[in-house]
C-alpha positions as CSV (number, residue, x, y, z in Angstrom):
1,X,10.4,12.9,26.3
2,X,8.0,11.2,28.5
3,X,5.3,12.9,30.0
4,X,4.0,12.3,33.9
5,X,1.2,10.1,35.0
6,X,-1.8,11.7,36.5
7,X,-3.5,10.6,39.1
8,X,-6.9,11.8,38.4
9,X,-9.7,9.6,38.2
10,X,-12.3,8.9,35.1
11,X,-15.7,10.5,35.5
12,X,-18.0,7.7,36.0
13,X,-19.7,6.6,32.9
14,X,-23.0,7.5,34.0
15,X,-24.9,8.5,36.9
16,X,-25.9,5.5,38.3
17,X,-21.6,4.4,38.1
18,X,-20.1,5.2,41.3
19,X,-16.4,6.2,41.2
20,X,-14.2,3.5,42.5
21,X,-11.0,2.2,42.9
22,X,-9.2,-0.2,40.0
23,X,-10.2,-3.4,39.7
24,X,-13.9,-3.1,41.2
25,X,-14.9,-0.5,38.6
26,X,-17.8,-2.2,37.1
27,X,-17.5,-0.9,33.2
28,X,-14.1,-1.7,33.3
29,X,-14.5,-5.6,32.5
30,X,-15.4,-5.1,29.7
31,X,-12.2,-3.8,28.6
32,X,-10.5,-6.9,29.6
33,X,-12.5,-8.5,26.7
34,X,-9.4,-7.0,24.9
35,X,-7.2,-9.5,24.8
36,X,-4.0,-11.1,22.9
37,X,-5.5,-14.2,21.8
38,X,-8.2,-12.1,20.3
39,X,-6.1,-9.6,18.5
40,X,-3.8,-12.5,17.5
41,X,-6.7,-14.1,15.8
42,X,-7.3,-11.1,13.8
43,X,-3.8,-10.3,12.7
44,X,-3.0,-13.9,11.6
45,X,-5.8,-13.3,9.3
46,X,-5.2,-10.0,7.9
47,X,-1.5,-10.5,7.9
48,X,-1.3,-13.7,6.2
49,X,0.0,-14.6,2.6
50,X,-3.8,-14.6,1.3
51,X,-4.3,-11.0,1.8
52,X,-1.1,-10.1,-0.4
53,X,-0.1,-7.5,1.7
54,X,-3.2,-5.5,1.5
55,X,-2.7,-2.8,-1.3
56,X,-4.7,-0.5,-1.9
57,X,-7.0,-1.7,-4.8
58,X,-6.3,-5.0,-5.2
59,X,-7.8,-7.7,-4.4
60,X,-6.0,-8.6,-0.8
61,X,-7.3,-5.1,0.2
62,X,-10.8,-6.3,-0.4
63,X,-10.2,-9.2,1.1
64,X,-9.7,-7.4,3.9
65,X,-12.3,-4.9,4.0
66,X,-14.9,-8.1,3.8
67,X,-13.2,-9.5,6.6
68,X,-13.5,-6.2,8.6
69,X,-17.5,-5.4,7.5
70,X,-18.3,-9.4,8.6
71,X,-16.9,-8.5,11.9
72,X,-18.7,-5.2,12.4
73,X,-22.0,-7.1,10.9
74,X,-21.4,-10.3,13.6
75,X,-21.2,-8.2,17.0
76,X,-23.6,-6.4,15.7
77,X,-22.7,-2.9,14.7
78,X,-24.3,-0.8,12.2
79,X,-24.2,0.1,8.2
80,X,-24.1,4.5,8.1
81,X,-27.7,4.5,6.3
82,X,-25.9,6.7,4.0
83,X,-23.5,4.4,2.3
84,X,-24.3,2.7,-1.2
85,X,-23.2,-0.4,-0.2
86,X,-23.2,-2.1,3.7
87,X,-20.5,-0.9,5.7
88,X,-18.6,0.1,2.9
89,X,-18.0,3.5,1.8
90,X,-16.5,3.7,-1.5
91,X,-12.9,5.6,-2.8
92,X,-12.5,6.4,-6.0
93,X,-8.7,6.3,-6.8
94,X,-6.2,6.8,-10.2
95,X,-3.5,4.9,-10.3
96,X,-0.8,6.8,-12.3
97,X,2.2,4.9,-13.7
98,X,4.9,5.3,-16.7
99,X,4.2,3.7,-20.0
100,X,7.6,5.4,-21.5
101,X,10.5,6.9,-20.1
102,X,13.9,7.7,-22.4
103,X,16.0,10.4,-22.8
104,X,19.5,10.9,-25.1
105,X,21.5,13.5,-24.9
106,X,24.3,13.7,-27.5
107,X,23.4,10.5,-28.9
108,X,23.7,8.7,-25.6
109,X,20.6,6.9,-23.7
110,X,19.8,7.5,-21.0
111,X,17.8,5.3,-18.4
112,X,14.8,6.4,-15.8
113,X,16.0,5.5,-12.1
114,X,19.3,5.5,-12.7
115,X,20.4,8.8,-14.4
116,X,17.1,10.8,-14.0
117,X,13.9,10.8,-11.7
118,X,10.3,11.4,-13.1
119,X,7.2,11.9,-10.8
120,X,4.1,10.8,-13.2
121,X,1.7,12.2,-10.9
122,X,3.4,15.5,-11.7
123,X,3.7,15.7,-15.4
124,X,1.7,16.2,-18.4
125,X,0.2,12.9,-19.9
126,X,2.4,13.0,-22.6
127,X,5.8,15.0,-23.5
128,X,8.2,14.2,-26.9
129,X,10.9,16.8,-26.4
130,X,12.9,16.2,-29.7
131,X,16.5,17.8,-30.4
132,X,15.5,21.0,-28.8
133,X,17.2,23.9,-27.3
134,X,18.1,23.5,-23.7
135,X,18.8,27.0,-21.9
136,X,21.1,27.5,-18.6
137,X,18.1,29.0,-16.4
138,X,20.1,29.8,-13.1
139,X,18.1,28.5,-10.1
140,X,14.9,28.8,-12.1
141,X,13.6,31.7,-9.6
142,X,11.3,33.8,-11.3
143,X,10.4,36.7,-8.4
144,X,10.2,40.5,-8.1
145,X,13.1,40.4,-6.1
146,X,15.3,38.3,-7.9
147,X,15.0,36.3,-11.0
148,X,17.2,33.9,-13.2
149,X,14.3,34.8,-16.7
150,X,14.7,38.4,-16.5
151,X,16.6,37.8,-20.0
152,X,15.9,34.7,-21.2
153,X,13.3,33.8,-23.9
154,X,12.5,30.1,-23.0
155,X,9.3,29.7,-24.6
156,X,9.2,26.2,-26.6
157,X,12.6,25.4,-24.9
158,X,14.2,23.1,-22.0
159,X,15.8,24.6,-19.4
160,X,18.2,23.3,-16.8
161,X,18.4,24.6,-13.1
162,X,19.9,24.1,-10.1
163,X,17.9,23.4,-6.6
164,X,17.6,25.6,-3.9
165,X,18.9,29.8,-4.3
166,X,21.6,31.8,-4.5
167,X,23.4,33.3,-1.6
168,X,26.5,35.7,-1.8
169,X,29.8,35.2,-0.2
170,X,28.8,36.9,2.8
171,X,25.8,34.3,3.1
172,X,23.2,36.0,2.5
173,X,20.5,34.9,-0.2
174,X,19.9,37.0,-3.3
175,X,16.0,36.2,-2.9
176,X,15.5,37.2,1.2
177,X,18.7,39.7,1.8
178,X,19.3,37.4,4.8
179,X,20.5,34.2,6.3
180,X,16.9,32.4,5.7
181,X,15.7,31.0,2.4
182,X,13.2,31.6,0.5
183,X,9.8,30.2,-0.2
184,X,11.9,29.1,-3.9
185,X,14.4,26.6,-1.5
186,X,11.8,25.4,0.2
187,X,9.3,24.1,-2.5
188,X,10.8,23.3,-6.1
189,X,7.2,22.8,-7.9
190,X,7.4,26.7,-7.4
191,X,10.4,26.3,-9.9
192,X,8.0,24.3,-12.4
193,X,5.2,27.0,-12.5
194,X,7.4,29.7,-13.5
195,X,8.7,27.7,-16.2
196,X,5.7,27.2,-17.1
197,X,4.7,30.6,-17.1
198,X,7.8,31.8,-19.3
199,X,6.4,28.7,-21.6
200,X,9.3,26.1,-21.0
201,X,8.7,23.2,-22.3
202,X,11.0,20.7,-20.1
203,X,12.7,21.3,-17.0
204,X,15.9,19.6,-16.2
205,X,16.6,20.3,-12.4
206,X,20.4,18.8,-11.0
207,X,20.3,17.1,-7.9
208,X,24.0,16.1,-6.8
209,X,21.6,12.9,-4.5
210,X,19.6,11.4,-7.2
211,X,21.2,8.0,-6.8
212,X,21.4,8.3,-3.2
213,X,17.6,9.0,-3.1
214,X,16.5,6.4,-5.7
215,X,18.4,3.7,-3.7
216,X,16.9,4.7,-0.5
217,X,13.6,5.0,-1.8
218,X,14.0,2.2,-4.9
219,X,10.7,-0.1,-3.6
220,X,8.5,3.2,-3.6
221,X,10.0,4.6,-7.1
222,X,9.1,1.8,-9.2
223,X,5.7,0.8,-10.8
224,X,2.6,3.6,-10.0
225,X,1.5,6.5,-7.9
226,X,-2.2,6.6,-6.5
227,X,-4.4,9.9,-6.1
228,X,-7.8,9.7,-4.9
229,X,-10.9,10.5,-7.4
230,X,-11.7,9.7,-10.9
231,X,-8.9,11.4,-13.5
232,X,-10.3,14.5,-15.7
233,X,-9.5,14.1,-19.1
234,X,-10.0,17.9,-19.8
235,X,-7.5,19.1,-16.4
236,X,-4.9,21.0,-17.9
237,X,-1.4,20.1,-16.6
238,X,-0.2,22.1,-13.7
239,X,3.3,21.8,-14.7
240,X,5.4,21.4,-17.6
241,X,7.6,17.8,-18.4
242,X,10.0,18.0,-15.6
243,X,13.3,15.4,-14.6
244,X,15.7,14.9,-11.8
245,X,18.7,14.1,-13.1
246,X,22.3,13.3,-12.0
247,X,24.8,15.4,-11.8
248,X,26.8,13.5,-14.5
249,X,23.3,13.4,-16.6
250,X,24.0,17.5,-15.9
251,X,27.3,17.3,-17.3
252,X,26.7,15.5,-21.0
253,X,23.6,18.6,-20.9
254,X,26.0,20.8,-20.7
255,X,28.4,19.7,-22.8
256,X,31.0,21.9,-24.0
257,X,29.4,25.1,-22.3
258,X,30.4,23.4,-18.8
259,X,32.6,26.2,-17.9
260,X,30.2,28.6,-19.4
261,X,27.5,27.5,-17.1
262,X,29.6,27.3,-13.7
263,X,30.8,30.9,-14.9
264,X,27.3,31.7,-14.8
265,X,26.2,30.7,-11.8
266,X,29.4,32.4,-10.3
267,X,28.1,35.4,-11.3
268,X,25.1,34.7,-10.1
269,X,26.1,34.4,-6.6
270,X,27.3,38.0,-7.0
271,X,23.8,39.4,-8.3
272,X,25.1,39.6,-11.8
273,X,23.0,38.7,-14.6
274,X,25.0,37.1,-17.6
275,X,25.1,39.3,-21.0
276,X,24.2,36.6,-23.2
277,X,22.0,33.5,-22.3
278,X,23.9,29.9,-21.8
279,X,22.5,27.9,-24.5
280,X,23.4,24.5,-24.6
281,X,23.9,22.8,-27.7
282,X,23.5,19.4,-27.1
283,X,21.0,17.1,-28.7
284,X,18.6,17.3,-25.4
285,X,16.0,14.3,-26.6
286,X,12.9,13.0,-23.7
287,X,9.7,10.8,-24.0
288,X,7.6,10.7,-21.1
289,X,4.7,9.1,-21.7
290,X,2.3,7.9,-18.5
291,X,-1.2,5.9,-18.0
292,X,-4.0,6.7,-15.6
293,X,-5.9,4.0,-14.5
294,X,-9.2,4.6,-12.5
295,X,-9.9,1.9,-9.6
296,X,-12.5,1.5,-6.7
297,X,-10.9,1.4,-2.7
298,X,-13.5,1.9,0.2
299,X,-13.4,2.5,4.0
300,X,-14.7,0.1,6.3
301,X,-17.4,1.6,8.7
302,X,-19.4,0.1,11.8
303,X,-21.2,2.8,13.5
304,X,-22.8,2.0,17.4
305,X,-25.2,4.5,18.4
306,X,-25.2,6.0,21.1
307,X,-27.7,5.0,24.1
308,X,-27.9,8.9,25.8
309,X,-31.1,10.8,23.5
310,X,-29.4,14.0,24.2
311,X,-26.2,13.2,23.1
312,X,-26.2,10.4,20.6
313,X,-25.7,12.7,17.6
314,X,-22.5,13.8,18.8
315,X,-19.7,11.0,17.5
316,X,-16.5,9.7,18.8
317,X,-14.3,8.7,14.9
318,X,-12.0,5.9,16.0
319,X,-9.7,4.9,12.4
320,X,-7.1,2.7,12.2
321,X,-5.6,2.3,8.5
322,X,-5.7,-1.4,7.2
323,X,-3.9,-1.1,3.7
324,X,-0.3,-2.0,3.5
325,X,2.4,-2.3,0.4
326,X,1.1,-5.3,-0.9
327,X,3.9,-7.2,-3.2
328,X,6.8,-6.5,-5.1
329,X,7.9,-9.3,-6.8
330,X,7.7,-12.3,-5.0
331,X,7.8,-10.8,-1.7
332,X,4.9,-10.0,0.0
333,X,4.7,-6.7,2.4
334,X,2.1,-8.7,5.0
335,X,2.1,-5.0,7.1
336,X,1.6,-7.2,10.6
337,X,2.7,-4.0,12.8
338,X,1.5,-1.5,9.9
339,X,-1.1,-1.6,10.4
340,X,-2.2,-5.0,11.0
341,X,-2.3,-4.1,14.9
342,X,-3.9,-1.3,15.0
343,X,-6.5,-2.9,12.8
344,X,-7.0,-6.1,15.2
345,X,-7.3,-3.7,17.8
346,X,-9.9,-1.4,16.9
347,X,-11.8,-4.7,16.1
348,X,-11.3,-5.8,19.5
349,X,-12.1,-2.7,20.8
350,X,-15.6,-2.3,19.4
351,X,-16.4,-6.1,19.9
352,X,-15.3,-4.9,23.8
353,X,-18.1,-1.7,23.4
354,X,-20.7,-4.2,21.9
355,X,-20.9,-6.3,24.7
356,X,-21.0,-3.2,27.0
357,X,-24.3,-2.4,24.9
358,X,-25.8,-5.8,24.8
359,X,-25.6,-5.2,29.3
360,X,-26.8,-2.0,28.7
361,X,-23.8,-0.2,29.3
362,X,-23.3,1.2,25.7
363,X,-21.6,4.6,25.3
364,X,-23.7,7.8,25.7
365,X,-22.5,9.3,22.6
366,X,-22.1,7.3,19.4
367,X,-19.1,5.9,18.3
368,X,-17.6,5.6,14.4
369,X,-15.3,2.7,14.5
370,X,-13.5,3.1,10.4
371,X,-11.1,1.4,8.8
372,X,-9.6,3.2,6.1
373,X,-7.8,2.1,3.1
374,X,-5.5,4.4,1.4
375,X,-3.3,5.7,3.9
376,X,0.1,4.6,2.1
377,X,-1.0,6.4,-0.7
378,X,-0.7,10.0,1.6
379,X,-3.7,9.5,3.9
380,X,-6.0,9.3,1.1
381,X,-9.1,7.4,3.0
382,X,-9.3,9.7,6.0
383,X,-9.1,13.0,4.1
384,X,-12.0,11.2,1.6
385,X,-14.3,10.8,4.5
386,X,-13.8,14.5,6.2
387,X,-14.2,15.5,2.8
388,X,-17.3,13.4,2.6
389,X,-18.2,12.9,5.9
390,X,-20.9,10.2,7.1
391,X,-21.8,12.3,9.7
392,X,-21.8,16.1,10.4
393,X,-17.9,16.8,11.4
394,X,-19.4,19.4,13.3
395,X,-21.1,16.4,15.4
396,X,-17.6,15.0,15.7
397,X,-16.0,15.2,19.5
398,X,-12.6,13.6,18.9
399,X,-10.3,11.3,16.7
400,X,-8.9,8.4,18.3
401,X,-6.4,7.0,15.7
402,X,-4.3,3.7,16.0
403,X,-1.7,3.0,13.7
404,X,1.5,0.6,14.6
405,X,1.3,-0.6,17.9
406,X,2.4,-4.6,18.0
407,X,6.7,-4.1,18.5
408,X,9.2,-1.9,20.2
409,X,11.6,0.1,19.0
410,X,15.4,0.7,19.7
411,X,14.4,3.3,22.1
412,X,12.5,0.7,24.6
413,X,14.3,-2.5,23.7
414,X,14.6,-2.9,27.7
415,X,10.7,-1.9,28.4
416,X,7.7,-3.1,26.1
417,X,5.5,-1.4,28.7
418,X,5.3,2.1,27.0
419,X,3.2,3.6,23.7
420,X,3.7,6.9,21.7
421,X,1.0,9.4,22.4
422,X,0.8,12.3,19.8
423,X,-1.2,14.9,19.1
424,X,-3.4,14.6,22.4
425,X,-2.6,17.7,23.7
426,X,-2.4,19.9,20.0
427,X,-6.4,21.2,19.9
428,X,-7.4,20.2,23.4
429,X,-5.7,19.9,26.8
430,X,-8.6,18.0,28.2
431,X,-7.9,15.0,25.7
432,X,-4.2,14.4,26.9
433,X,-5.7,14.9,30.6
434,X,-8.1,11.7,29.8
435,X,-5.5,10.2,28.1
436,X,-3.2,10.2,31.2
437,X,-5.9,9.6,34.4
438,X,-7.2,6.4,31.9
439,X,-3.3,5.1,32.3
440,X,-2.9,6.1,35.7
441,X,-6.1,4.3,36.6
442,X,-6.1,1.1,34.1
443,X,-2.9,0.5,32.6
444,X,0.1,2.0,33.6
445,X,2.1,2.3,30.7
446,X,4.9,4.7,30.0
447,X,3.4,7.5,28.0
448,X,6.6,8.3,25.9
449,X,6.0,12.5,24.2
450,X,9.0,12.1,22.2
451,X,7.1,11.9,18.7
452,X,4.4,15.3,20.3
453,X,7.2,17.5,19.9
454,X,6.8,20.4,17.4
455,X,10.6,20.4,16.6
456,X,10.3,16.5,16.7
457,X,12.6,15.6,13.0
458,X,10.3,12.5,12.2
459,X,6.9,14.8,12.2
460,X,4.8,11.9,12.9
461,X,1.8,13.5,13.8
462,X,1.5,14.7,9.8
463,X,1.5,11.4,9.2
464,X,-1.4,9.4,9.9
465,X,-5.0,9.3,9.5
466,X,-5.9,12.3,12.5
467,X,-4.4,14.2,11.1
468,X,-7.2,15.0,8.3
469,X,-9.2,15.4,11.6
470,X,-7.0,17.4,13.4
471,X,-6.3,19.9,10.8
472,X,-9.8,20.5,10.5
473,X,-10.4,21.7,14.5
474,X,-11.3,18.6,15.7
475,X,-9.1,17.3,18.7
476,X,-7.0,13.5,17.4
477,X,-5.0,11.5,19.9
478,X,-2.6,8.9,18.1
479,X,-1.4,5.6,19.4
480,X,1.6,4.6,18.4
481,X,4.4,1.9,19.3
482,X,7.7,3.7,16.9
483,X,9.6,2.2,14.1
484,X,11.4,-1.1,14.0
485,X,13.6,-2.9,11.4
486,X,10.7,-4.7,9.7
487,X,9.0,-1.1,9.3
488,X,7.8,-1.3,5.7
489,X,10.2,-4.4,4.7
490,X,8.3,-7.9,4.2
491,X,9.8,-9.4,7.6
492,X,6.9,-7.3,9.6
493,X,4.8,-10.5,10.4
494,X,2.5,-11.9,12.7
495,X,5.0,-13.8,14.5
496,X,7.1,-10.6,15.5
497,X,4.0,-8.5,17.1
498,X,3.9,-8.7,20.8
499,X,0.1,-9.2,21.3
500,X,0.1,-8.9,25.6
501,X,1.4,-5.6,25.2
502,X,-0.8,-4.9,21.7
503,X,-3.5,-5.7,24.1
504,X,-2.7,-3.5,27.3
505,X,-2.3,-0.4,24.9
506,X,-5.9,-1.6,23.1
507,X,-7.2,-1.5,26.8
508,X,-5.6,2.0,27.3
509,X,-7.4,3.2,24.1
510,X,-11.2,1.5,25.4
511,X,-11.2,3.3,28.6
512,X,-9.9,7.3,26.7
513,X,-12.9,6.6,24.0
514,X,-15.1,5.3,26.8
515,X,-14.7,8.6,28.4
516,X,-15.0,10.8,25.5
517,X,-18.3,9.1,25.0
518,X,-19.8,8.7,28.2
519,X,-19.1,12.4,30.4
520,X,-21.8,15.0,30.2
521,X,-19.9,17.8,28.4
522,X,-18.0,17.5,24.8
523,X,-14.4,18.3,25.3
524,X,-13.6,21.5,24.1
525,X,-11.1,22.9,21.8
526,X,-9.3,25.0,24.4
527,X,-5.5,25.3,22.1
528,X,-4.5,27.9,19.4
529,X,-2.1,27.5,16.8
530,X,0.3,30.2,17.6
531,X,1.0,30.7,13.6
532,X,-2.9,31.4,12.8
C-alpha cells in the first residue's frame, strides 16, 4: 500500500547550508541537472540495436560498460586504485549449456523441452544411463522420520519420484505429523542428495506442469546458464543426473507396473511400506552431456571522494544493473526499462554530484556510483563485489539501488507520478525517514509500499542488486517503477520509457544519497530480523 508523506525537512548539507524552504535551497539545483533530455541521451545509446541487448559477456555488454567507464572518466570521477584495469572490475563467469540431451524409454525417443526438463548447472558433466534398472522410490524422502529408501537397494540404479510428501487422509504429512510440510516439499535438491547418498545413479522426478512451465519459461530454458567464477575441473558433482519429466514421460517409465506404482503410493499415504520394491522394467536409456565455457564480465565503477576528512572513508554504494537478455534469434531484448533507466539515471545522477564538487559542494562522505553486470544471471555482479569489496563493507553506510524506473504499470495507468520504494525501512528506520522528508520537500511523488511487504507474493526485494547489501547488515533502499507488458519481451524500448517522470524519481534518488552523505552521523542499523 502506499505509505504517508512526511513533512520533515533534510538536514542541511553542511554547516554553512541554512535550512530553507523549496525552491531557494541552494544545493538543490544541482539536482535539476537531472533531467529527461539527459537520461534520454543515455538510454538511446545503451538501448539501441548496437548494444544487442546487453548480455552478459558478449560483446554489447562491453560495449556498454565502455560507454559507462567514458562517462565516469569525462565528469571526472575516479578509477578504485585497486582495480586491474580503469574503472572496471573484472567477473569471472561459466557459462554452462547442453551439448547432448536424449532419452528412450521402451524403444521410444524422447526429446529435452518437451517431455523432460534438465538443469545443466545442476548435473554431473557427463551421464550415459544405458538400459538400466529404474526403481519406484516413493517421494524420494530419505529422513529419520519417514523415508521412501528404508528398503530399497538403489545403488547403480534410476529411480523415479514424485514431488512434494505424503499426507494421510486426515491431512496430515507423514514427514511433520501436521498440516505443514516439510523442509523435503519445500526444496527438491534435498531429494537429489539422498539419492545420491543411497548411490542412485539418475533421478526421474514427475511433475504433472512440465509443459506448462517450459512454455512459460521457454526464452529462459533454451541455450546456457551462467554462474559466477572460473569452473573446477576437480569439483565433484553435488548431485546425481537428474530430469523433470512429464507425466506421460512418467507413464511409458512405468510401463506395465502402472498400477503397481499408484498402489504403492496408496500405501504410502497410509504409512505403509511396500513388501517388495516397484521395479520397473522398462528400457530407461539417458545421455546428458553439458559444456562449461569460462568468460570475462566486469562492473563498472566511478568512485567521488568524499570532501569531509573525517568522514570520507565512510561510502554511500549507489548500483544500478546495466545487463539485459541480449538476443534470441533475431530479436533483440534492448532492456530500455530493465535496466536501461536506472542505468541513465545513476549516470545522470553522479554527472548531477560532479558538478556539486567542481562548486565545492561535493558530498561529505564518498560516494560508489557501480554498474553491475550480471544481475539476470541471479544478481551475480553485486554479490561478486560484497564478496570482493573495493572498499571495506564495514565503511559502507547504505545501498541506494535503481532498477526499472522509465514506465508504469497497470496499477498507476491513471498516475505516472508515483515510484516503488522497497526495502528502505528493512535494516534501518532512519533510511525510509530520508527517503520520505526528500519527497515531501523536492518531489512529491506517491511512494507506493505495495512491493515492502513481507507477505508481498512477487518478493521483489530478493530480487535485485541490495539485496547482496542488505543481507549482509547494511541498510538498501530500492527504486522501482513495477512490471509492464514489455517486462523482459523485446518491445521494452527507448521510445516507451517516460523520461519526465524517469527524471523526477532520479531527482528523488539525488537528494536521499545527498543526505546519506552529507549529515554528521552514519544512519544506524536500528531493525531486527524477528527470525534471527
Amino acid at each position: 500500500m502506499a505509505g504517508s508523506i512526511l513533512s520533515a525537512q533534510i538536514t542541511p548539507a553542511s554547516d554553512d547550508a541554512p535550512v530553507t524552504t523549496p525552491h531557494t535551497d541552494p544545493l538543490s539545483t544541482y539536482s535539476e541537472r537531472i533531467t529527461a533530455s539527459d537520461i534520454e541521451g543515455h538510454l538511446r545509446v545503451l538501448a539501441s540495436d548496437e548494444f544487442e541487448g546487453r548480455e552478459t559477456g558478449t560483446i554489447g555488454n562491453d560495449k556498454a560498460a565502455a560507454y559507462i567507464a567514458n562517462h565516469f572518466e569525462t565528469i571526472g570521477l575516479q578509477s578504485p586504485t585497486s582495480v586491474e584495469k580503469p574503472f572496471f572490475q573484472s567477473v569471472a563467469f561459466t557459462r554452462t549449456g547442453w551439448d547432448t540431451t536424449g532419452m528412450t524409454v521402451n524403444g521410444k525417443d524422447f526429446r529435452h523441452l518437451w517431455d523432460f526438463l534438465s538443469f545443466p548447472t545442476l548435473n554431473p558433466l557427463s551421464t550415459e544411463f544405458a538400459d538400466g534398472e529404474v526403481v519406484f522410490a516413493g517421494y524420494g524422502i530419505d529422513d529419520e522420520r519417514y523415508s521412501d529408501y528404508a528398503a530399497l537397494d538403489v545403488e547403480g540404479k534410476a529411480v523415479l519420484i514424485y514431488q512434494g510428501e505424503p499426507f494421510d487422509k486426515r491431512g496430515n504429512s507423514l514427514v511433520t505429523g501436521g498440516r505443514d510440510t516439510s523442509e523435503w516439499s519445500d526444496d527438491w535438491r534435498r531429494k537429489l542428495v539422498a539419492a545420491k547418498a543411497r548411490g542412485a545413479e539418475l533421478v526421474l522426478i514427475i511433475e504433472h506442469r512440465l509443459q506448462e512451465i517450459v512454455s512459460e519459461n521457454r526464452r529462459f530454458l533454451v541455450g546456457s546458464r551462467m554462474t559466477m567464477g572460473y569452473p573446477d575441473p576437480n569439483e565433484i558433482a553435488v548431485f546425481p543426473a537428474h530430469a523433470f519429466i512429464t507425466t506421460t514421460l512418467a507413464e511409458e517409465v512405468m510401463g506395465g507396473q502402472k498400477k503397481a506404482v499408484l498402489k504403492a503410493r496408496k500405501k504410502l499415504s497410509k504409512g505403509k511400506m511396500p513388501k517388495q520394491p516397484v521395479t520397473l522394467e522398462s528400457g530407461c536409456s539417458a545421455v546428458l552431456s553439458k559444456y562449461q565455457r569460462t568468460l570475462d564480465g566486469q562492473n563498472v565503477l566511478g568512485y567521488l571522494p568524499g570532501r569531509d576528512p573525517e568522514l570520507r572513508d565512510e561510502l554511500i554504494v549507489v548500483t544500478g544493473h546495466y545487463d539485459h537478455l541480449g538476443m534470441r534469434g533475431d530479436d533483440i531484448f534492448n532492456g530500455a526499462d530493465d535496466n536501461g533507466s536506472g542505468t541513465s539515471t545513476v549516470l545522470d545522477i553522479a554527472e548531477a554530484f560532479a558538478a556539486a564538487r567542481d562548486q565545492g559542494q561535493g558530498p561529505r562522505r564518498s560516494i560508489l556510483f557501480m554498474l553491475v553486470t550480471g544481475e539476470e544471471k541471479g544478481l551475480l555482479g553485486s554479490r561478486y563485489y560484497v564478496e570482493h569489496p573495493v572498499f571495506p563493507l564495514e565503511q559502507t553506510v547504505a545501498n541506494v539501488n535503481v532498477d526499472m524506473i522509465g514506465r508504469v504499470d497497470e496499477a498507476h495507468a491513471d498516475n505516472p507520478n508515483y515510484v516503488y520504494v522497497i526495502g528502505a525501512d528493512r535494516l534501518s528506520t532512519e533510511l525510509h525517514e530520508i527517503n520520505e522528508a526528500a519527497n515531501a520537500r523536492y518531489t512529491e511523488l506517491e511512494l507506493d509500499y505495495t512491493f515492502n511487504a513481507e507477505d508481498d507474493p512477487n518478493q521483489y526485494y530478493y530480487r535485485s542488486d541490495h539485496y547482496n547489501f542488505a543481507e549482509r547488515g547494511i541498510p538498501a533502499i530500492f527504486y522501482f517503477s513495477g512490471v509492464h507488458e514489455d517486462y523482459h519481451r523485446p518491445g521494452d524500448t527507448a521510445d516507451k520509457i517516460m523520461y519526465d517522470k524517469t527524471a523526477t524519481i532520479g531527482r528523488l534518488i539525488f537528494h536521499t544519497i545527498r543526505e546519506l552523505a552529507n549529515r554528521d552521523e552514519r544512519i544506524v542499523v536500528d531493525v531486527v530480523d524477528e527470525g534471527e
